[in-house]
Every structure is written in structure tokens, then in C-alpha cells.
mmCIF file as gemmi writes it, N, C-alpha and C atoms, coordinates in Angstrom:
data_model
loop_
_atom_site.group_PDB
_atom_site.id
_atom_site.type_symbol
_atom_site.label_atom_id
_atom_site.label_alt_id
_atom_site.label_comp_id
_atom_site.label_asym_id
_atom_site.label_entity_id
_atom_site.label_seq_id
_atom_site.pdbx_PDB_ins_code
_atom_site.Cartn_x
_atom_site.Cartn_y
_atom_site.Cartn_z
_atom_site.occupancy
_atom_site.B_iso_or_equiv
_atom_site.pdbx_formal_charge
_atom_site.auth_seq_id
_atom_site.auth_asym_id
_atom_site.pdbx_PDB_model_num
ATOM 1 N N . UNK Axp A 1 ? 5.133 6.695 3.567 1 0 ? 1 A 1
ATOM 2 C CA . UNK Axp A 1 ? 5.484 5.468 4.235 1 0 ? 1 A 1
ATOM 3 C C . UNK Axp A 1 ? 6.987 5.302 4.24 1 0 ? 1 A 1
ATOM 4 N N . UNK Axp A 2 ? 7.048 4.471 5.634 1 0 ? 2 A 1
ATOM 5 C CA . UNK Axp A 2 ? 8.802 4.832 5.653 1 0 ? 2 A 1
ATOM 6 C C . UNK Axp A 2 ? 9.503 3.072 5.886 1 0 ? 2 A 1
ATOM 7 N N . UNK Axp A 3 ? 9.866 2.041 5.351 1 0 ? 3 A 1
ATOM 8 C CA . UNK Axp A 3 ? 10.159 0.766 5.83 1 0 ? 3 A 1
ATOM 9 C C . UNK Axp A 3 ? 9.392 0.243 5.557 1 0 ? 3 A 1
ATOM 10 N N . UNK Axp A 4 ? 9.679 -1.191 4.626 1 0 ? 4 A 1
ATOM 11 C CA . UNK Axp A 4 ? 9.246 -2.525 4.37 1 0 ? 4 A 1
ATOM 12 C C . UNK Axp A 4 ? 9.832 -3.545 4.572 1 0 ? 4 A 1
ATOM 13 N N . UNK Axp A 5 ? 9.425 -4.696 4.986 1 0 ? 5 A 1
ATOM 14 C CA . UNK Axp A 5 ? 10.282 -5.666 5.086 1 0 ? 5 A 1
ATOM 15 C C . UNK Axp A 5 ? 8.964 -7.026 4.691 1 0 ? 5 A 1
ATOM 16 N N . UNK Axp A 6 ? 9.759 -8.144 3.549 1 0 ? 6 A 1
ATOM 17 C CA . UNK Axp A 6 ? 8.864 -9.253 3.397 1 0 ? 6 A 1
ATOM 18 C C . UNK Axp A 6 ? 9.772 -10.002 3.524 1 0 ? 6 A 1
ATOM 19 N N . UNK Axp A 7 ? 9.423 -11.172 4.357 1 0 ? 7 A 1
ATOM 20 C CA . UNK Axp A 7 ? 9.856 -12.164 4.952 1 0 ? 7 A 1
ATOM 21 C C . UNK Axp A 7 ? 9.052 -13.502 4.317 1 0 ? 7 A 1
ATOM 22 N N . UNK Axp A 8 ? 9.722 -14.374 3.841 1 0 ? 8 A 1
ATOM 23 C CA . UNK Axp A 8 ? 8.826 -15.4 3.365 1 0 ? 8 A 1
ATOM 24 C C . UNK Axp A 8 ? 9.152 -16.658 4.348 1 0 ? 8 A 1
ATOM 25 N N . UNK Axp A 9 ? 8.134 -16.94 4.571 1 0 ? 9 A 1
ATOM 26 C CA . UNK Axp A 9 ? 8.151 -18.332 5.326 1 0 ? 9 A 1
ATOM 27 C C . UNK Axp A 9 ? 7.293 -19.053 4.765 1 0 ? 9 A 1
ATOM 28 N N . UNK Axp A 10 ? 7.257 -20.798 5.57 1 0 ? 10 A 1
ATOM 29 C CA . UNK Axp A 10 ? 6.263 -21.895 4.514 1 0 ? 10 A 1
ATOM 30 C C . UNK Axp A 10 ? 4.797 -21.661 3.948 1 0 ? 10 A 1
ATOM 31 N N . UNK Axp A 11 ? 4.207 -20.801 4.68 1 0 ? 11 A 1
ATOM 32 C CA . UNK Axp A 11 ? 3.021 -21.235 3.88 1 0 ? 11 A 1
ATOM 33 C C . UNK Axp A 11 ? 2.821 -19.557 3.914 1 0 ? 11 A 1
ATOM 34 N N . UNK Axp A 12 ? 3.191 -18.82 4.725 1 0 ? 12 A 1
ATOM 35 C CA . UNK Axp A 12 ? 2.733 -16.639 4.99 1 0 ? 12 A 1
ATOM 36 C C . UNK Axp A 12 ? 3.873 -16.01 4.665 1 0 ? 12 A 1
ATOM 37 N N . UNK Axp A 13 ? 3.474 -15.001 4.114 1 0 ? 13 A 1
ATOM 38 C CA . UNK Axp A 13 ? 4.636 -13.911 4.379 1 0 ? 13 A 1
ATOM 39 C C . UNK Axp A 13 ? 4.031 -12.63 5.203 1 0 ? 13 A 1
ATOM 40 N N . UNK Axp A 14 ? 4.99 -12.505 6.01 1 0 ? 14 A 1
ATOM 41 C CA . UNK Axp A 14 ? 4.794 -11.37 6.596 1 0 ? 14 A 1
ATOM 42 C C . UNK Axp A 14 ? 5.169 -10.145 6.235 1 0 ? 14 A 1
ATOM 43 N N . UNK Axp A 15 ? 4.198 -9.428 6.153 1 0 ? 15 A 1
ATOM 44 C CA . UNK Axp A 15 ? 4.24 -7.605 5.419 1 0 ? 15 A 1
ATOM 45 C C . UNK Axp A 15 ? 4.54 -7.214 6.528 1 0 ? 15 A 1
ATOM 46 N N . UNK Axp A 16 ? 6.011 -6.275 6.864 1 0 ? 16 A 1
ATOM 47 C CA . UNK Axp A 16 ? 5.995 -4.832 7.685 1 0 ? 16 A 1
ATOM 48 C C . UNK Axp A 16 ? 6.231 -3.627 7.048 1 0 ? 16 A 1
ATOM 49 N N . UNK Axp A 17 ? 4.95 -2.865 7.297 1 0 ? 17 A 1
ATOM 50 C CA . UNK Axp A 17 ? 5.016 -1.517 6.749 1 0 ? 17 A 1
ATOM 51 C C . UNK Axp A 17 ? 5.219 -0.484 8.099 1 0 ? 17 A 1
ATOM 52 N N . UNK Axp A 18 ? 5.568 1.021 7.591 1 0 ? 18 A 1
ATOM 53 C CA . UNK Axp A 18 ? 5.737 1.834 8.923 1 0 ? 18 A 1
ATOM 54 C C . UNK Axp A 18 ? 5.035 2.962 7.761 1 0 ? 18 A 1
ATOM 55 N N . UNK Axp A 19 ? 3.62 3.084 8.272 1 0 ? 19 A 1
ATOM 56 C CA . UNK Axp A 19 ? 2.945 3.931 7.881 1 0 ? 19 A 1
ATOM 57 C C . UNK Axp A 19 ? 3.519 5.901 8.471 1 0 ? 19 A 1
ATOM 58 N N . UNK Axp A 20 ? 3.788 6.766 7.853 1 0 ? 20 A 1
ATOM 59 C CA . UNK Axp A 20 ? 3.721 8.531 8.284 1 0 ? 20 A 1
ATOM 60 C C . UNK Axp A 20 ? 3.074 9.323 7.463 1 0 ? 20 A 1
ATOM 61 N N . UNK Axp A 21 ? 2.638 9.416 9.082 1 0 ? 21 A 1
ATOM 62 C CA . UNK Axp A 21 ? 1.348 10.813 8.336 1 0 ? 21 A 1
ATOM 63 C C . UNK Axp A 21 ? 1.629 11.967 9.112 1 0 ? 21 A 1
ATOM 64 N N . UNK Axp A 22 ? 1.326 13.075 9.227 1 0 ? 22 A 1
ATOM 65 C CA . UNK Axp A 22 ? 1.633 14.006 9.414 1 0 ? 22 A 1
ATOM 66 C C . UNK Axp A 22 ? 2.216 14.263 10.827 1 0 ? 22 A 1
ATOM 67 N N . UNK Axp A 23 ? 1.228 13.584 11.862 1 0 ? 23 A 1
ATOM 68 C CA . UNK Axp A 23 ? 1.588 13.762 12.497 1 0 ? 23 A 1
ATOM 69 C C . UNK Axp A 23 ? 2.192 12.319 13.994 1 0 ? 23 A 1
ATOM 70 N N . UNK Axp A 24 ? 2.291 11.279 12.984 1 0 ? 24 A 1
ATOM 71 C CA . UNK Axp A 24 ? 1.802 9.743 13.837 1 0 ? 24 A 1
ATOM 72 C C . UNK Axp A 24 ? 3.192 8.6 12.342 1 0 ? 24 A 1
ATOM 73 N N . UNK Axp A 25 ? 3.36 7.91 13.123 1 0 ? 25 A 1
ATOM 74 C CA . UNK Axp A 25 ? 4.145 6.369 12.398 1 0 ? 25 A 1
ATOM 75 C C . UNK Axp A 25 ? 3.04 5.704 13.141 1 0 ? 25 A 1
ATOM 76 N N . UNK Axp A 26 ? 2.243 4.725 11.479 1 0 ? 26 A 1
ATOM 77 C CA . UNK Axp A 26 ? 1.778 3.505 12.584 1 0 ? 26 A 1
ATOM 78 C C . UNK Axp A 26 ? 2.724 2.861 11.497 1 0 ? 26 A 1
ATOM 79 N N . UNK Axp A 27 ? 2.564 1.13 12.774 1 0 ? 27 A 1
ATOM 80 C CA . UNK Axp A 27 ? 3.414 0.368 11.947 1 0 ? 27 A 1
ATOM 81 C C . UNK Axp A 27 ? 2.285 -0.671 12.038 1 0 ? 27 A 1
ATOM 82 N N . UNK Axp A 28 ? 2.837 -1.715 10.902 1 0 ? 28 A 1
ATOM 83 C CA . UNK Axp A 28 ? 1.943 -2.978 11.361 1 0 ? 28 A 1
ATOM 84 C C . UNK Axp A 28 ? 2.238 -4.224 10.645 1 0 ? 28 A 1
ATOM 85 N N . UNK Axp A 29 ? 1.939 -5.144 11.044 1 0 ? 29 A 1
ATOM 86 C CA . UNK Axp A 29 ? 2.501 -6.756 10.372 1 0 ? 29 A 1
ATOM 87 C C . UNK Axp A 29 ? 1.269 -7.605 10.098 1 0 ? 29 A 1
ATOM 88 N N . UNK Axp A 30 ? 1.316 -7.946 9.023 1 0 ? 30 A 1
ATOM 89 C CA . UNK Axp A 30 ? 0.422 -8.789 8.331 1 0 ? 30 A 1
ATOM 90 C C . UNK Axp A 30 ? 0.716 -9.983 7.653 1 0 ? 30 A 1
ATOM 91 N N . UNK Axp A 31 ? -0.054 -10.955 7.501 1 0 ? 31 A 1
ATOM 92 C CA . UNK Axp A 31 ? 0.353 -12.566 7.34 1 0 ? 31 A 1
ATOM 93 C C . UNK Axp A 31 ? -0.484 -12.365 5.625 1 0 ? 31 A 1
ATOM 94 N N . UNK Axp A 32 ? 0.387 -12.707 4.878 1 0 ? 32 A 1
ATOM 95 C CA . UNK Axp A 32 ? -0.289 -12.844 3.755 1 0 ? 32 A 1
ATOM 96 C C . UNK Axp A 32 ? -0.074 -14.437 3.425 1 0 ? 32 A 1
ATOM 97 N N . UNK Axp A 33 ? -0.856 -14.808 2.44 1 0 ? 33 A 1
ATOM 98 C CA . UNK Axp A 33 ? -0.8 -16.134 2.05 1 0 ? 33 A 1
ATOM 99 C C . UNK Axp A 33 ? 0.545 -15.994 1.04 1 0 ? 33 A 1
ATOM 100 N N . UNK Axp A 34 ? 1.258 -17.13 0.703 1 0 ? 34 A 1
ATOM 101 C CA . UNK Axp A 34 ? 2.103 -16.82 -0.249 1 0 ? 34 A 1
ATOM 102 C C . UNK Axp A 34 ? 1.443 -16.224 -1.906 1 0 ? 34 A 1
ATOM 103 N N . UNK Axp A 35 ? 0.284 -17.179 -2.008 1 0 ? 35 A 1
ATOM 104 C CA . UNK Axp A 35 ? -0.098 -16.784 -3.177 1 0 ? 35 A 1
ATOM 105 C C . UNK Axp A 35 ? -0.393 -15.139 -3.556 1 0 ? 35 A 1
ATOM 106 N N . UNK Axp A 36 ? -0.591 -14.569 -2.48 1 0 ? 36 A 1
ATOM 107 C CA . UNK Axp A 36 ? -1.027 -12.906 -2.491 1 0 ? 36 A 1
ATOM 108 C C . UNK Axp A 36 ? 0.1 -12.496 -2.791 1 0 ? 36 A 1
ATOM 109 N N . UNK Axp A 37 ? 0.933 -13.004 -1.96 1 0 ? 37 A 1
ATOM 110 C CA . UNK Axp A 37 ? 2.942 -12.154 -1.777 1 0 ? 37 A 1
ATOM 111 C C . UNK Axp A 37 ? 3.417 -12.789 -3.21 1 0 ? 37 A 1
ATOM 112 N N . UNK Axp A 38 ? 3.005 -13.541 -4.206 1 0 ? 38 A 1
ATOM 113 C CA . UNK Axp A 38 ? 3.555 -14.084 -5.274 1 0 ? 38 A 1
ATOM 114 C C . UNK Axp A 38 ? 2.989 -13.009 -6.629 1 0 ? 38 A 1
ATOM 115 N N . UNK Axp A 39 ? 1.393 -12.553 -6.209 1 0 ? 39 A 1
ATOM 116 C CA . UNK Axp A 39 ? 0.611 -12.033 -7.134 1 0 ? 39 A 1
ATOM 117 C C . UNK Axp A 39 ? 1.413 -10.485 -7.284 1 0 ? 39 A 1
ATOM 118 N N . UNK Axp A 40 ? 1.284 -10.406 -5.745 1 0 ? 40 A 1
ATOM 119 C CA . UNK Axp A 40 ? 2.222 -8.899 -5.746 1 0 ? 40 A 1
ATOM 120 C C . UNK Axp A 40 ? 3.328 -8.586 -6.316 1 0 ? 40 A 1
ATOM 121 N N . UNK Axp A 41 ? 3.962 -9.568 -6.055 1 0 ? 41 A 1
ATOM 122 C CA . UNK Axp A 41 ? 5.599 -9.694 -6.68 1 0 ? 41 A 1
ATOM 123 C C . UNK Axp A 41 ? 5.656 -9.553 -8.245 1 0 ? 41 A 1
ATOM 124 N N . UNK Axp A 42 ? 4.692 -10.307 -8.481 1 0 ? 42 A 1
ATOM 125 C CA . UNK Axp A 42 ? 4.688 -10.696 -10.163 1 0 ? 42 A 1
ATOM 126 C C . UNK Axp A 42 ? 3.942 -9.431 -10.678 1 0 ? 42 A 1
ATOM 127 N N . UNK Axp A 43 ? 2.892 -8.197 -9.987 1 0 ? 43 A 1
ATOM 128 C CA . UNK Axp A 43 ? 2.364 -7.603 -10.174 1 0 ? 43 A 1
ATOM 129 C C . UNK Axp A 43 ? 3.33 -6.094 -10.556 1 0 ? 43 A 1
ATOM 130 N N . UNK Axp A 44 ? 4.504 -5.844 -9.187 1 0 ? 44 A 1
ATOM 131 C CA . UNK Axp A 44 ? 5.438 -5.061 -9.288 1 0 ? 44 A 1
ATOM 132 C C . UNK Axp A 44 ? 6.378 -4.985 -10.141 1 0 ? 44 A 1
ATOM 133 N N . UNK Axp A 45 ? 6.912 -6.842 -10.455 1 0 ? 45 A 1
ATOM 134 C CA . UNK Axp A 45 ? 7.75 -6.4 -11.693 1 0 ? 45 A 1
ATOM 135 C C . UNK Axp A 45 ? 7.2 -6.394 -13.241 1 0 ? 45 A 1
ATOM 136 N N . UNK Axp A 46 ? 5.758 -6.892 -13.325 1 0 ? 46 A 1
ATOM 137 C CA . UNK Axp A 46 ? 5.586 -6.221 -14.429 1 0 ? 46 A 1
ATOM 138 C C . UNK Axp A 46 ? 4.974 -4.652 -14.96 1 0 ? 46 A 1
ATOM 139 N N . UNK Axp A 47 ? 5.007 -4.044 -13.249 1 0 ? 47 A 1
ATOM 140 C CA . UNK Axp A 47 ? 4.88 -2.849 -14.235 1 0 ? 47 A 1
ATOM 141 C C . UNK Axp A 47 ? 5.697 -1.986 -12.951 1 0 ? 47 A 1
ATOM 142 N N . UNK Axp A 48 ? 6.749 -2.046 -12.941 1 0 ? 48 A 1
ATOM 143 C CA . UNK Axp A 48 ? 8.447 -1.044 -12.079 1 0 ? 48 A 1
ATOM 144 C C . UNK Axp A 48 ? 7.911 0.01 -11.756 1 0 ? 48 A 1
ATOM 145 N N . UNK Axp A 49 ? 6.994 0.834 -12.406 1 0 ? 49 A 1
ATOM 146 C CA . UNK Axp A 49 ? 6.594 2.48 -11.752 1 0 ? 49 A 1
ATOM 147 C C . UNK Axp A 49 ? 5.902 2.287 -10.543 1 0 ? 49 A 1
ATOM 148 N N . UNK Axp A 50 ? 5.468 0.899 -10.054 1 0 ? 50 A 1
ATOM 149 C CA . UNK Axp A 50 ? 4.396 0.074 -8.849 1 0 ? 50 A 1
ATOM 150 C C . UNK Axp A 50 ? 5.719 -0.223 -7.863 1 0 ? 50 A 1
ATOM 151 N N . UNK Axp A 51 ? 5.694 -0.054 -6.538 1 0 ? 51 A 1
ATOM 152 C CA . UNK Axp A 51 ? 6.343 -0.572 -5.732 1 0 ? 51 A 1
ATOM 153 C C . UNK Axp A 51 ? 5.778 -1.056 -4.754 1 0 ? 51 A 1
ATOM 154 N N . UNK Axp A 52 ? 5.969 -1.665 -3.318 1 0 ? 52 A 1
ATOM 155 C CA . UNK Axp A 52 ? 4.758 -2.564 -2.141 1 0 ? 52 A 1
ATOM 156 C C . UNK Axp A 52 ? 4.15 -1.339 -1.748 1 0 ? 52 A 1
ATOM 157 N N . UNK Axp A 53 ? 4.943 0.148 -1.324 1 0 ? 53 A 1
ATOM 158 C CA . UNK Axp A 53 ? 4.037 0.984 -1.011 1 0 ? 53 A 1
ATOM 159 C C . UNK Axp A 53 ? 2.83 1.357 -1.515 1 0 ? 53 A 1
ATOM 160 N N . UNK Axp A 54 ? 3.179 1.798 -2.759 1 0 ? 54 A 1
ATOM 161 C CA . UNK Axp A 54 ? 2.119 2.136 -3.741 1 0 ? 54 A 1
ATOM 162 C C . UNK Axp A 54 ? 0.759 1.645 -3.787 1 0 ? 54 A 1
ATOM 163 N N . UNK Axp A 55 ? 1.457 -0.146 -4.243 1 0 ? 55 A 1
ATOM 164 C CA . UNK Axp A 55 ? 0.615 -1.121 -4.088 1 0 ? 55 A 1
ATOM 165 C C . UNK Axp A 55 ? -0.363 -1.229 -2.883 1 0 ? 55 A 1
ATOM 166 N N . UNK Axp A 56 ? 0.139 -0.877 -1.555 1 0 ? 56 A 1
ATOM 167 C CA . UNK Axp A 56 ? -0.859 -1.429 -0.047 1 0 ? 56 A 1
ATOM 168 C C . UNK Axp A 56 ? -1.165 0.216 0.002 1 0 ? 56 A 1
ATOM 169 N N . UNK Axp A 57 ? -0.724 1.206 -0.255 1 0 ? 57 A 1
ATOM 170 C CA . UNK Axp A 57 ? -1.703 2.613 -0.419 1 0 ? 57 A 1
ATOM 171 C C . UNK Axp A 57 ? -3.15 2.32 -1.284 1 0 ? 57 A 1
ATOM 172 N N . UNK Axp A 58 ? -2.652 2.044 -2.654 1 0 ? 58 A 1
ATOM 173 C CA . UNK Axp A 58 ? -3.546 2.24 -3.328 1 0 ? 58 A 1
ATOM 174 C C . UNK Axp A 58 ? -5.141 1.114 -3.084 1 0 ? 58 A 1
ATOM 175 N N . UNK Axp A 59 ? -4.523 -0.149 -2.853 1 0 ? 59 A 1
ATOM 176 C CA . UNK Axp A 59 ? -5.353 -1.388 -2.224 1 0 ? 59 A 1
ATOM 177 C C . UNK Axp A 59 ? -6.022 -0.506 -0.508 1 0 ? 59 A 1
ATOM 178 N N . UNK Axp A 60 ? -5.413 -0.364 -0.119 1 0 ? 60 A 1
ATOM 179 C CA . UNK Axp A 60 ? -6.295 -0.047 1.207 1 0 ? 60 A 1
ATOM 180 C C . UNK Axp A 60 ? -6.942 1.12 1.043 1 0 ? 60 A 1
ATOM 181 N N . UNK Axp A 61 ? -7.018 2.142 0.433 1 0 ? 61 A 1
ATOM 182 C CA . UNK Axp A 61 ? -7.567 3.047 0.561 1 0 ? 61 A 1
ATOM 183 C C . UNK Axp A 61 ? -8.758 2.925 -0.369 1 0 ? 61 A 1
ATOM 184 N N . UNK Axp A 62 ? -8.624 2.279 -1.885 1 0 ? 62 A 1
ATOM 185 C CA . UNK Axp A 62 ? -9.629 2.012 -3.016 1 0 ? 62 A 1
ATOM 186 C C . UNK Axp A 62 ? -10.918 0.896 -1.929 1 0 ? 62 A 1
ATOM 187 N N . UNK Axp A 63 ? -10.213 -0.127 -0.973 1 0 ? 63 A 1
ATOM 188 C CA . UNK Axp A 63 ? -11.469 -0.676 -0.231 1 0 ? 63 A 1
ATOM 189 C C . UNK Axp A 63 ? -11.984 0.374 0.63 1 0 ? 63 A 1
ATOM 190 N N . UNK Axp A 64 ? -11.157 0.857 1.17 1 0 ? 64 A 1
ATOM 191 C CA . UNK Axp A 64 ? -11.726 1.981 2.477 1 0 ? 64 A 1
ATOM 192 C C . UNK Axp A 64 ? -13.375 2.797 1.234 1 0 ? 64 A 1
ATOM 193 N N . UNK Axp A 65 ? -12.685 3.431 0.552 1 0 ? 65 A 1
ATOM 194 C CA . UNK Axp A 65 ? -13.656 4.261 -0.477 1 0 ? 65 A 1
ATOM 195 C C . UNK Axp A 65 ? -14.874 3.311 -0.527 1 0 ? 65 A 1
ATOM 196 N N . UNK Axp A 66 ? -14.652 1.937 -1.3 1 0 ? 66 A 1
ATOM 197 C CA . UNK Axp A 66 ? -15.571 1.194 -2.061 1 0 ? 66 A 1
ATOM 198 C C . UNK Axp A 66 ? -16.223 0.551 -0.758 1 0 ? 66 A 1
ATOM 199 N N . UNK Axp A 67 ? -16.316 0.358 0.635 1 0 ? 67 A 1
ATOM 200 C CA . UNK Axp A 67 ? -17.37 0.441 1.347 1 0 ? 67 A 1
ATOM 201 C C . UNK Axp A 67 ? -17.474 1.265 2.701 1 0 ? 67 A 1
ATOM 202 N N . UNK Axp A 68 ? -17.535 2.28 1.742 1 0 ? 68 A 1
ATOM 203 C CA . UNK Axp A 68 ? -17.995 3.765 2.533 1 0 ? 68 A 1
ATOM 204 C C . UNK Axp A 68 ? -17.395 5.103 3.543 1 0 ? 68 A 1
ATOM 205 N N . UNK Axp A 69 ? -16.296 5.047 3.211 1 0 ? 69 A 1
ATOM 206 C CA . UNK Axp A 69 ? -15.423 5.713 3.598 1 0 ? 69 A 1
ATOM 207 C C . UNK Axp A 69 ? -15.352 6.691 2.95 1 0 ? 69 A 1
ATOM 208 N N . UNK Axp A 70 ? -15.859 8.27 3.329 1 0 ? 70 A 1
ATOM 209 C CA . UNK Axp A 70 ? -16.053 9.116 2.402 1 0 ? 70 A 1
ATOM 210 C C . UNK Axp A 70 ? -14.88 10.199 3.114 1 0 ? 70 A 1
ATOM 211 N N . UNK Axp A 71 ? -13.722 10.567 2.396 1 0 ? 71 A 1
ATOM 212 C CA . UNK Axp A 71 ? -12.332 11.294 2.952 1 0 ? 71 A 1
ATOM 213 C C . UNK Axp A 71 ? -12.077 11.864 2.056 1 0 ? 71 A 1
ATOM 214 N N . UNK Axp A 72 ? -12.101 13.553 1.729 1 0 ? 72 A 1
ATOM 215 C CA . UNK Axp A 72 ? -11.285 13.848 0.851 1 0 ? 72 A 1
ATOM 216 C C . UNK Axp A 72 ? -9.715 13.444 0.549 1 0 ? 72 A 1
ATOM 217 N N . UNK Axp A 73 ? -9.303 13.182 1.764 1 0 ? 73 A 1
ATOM 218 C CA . UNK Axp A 73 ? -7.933 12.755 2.001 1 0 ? 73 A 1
ATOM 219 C C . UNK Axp A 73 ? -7.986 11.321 1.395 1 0 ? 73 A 1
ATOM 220 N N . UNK Axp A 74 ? -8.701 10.453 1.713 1 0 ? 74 A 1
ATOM 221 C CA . UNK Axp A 74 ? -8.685 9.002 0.646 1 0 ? 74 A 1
ATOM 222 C C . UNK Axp A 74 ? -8.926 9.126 -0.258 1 0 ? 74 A 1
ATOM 223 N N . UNK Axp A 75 ? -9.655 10.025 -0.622 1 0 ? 75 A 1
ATOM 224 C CA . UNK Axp A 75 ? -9.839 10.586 -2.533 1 0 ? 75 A 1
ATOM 225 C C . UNK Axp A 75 ? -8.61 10.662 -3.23 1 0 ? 75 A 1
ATOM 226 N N . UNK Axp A 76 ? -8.02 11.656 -2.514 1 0 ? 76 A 1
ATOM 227 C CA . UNK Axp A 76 ? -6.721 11.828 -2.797 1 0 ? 76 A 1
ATOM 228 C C . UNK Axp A 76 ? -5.294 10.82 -3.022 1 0 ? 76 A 1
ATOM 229 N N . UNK Axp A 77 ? -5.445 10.8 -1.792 1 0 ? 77 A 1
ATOM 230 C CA . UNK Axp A 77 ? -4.286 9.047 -1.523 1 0 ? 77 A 1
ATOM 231 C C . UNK Axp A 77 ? -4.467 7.976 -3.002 1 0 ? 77 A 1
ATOM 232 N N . UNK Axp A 78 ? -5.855 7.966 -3.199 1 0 ? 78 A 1
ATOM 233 C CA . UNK Axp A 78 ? -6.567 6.418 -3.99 1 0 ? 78 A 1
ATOM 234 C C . UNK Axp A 78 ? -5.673 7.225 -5.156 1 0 ? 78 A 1
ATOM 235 N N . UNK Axp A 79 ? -6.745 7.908 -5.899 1 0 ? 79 A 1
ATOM 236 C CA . UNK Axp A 79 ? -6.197 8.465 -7.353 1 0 ? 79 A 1
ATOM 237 C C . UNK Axp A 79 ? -5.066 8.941 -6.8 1 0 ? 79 A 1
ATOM 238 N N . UNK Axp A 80 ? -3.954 9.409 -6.602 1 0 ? 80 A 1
ATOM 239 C CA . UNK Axp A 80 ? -2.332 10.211 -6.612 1 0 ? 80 A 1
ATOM 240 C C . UNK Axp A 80 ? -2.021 8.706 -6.69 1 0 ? 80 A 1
ATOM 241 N N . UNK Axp A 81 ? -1.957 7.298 -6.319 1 0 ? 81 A 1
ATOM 242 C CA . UNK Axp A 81 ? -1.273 6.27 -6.385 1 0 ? 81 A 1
ATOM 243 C C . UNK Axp A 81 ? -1.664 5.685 -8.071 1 0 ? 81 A 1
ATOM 244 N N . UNK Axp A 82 ? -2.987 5.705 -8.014 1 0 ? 82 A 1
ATOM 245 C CA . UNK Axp A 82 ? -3.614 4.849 -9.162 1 0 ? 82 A 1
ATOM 246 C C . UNK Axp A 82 ? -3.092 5.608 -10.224 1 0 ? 82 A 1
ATOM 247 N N . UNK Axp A 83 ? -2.59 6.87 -10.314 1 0 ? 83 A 1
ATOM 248 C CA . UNK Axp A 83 ? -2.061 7.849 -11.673 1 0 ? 83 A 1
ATOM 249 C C . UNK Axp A 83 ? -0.595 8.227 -11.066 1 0 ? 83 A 1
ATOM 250 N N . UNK Axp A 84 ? 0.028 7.624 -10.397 1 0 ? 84 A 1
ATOM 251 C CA . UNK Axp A 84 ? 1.491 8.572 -10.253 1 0 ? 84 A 1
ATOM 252 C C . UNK Axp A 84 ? 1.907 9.383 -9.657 1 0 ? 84 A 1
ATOM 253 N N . UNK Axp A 85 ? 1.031 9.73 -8.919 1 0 ? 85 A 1
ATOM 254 C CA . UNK Axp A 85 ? 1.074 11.269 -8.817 1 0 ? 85 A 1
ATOM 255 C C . UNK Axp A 85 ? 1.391 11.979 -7.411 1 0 ? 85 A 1
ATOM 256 N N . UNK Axp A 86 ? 2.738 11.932 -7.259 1 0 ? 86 A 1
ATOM 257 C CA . UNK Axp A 86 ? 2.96 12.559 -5.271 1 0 ? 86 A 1
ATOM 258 C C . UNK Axp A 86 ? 2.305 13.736 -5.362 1 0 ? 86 A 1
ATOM 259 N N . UNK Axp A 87 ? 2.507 14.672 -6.099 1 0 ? 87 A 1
ATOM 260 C CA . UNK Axp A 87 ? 1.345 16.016 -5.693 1 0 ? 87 A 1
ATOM 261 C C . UNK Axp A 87 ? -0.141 15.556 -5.009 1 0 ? 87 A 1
ATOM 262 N N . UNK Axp A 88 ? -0.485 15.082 -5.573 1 0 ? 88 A 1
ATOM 263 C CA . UNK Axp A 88 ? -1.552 14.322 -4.851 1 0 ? 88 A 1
ATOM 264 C C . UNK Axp A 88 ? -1.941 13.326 -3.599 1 0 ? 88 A 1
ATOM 265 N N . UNK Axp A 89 ? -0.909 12.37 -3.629 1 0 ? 89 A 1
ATOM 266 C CA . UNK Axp A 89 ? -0.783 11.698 -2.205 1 0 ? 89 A 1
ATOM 267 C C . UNK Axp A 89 ? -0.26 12.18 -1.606 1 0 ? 89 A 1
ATOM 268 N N . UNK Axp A 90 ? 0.873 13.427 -1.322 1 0 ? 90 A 1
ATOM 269 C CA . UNK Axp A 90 ? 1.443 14.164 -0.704 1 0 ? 90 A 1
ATOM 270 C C . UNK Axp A 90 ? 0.423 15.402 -0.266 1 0 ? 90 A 1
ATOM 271 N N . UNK Axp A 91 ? -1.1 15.822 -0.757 1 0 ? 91 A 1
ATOM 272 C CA . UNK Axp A 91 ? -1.588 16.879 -0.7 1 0 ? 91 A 1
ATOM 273 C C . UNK Axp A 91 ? -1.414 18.215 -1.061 1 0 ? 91 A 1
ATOM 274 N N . UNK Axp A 92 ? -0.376 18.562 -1.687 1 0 ? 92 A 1
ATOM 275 C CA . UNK Axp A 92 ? 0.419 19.57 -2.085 1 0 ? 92 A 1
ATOM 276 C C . UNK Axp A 92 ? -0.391 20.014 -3.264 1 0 ? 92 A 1
């Protein structure tokens, strides 16, 4: 993933991520409630090895899995984030 930007406004914040994959950038914008963009925040700095990427890798792909998304490639992605590990989210 390449670019983030959080923007806080009164009641949403807006997530822009610029997803790359091998062969494609998607991008996309999302309205979070503040309380989500607060949980996150408070989530990243208590543990620094976590950054927003990490965080919206590891969250989207662990739901993708948990209703029914069967990808070796999301296998991968889920655990390489949940343990550290670019050999793994990288495929290498």
C-alpha cells in the first residue's frame, strides 16, 4: 500500500488508502465514525510496530477469511500482518 491520508471532521473521518498489488492501485475513501478513527489511533500508539496500513490489511482481510473467503493469498496477507512479517505479505 502506497498513501494515507486521515482527515478529521465533526462527526467522520475520512480514510484514504491507495491500495498496490501487483499489477493494479485501487484507491478508496471511507467515512469512519470518529469513535473507530479514535480506537485506531489509540490502538497504533499503543503498540508502534502497528501502523493504519497494517491495521486496514490485517482487519479486511481477517473479515474477508472469517466469512468465507478462501485465498491462499488472504492466508497470507492475514497472518504476515498479524505476526510482522513482509516475507509473507509480500509473498516472497
Amino acid at each position: 500500500m502506497q498513501g494515507h491520508q486521515l482527515n478529521n471532521h465533526s462527526e467522520e473521518v475520512y480514510l484514504t488508502n491507495v491500495l498496490q498489488s501487483e499489477n493494479s492501485i485501487i484507491s478508496f475513501q471511507s467515512h469512519l465514525p470518529l469513535s473507530l478513527n479514535k480506537a485506531m489511533k489509540d490502538f497504533i500508539e499503543r503498540y508502534p510496530n502497528w501502523d493504519q496500513y497494517r491495521l486496514v490489511q490485517a482487519a479486511l482481510a481477517g473479515f474477508l477469511i472469517q466469512n468465507g473467503m478462501e485465498s491462499r493469498t488472504l492466508n497470507r496477507l492475514y497472518i504476515g500482518n498479524m505476526f510482522g512479517s513482509s516475507l509473507l505479505i509480500q509473498g516472497d
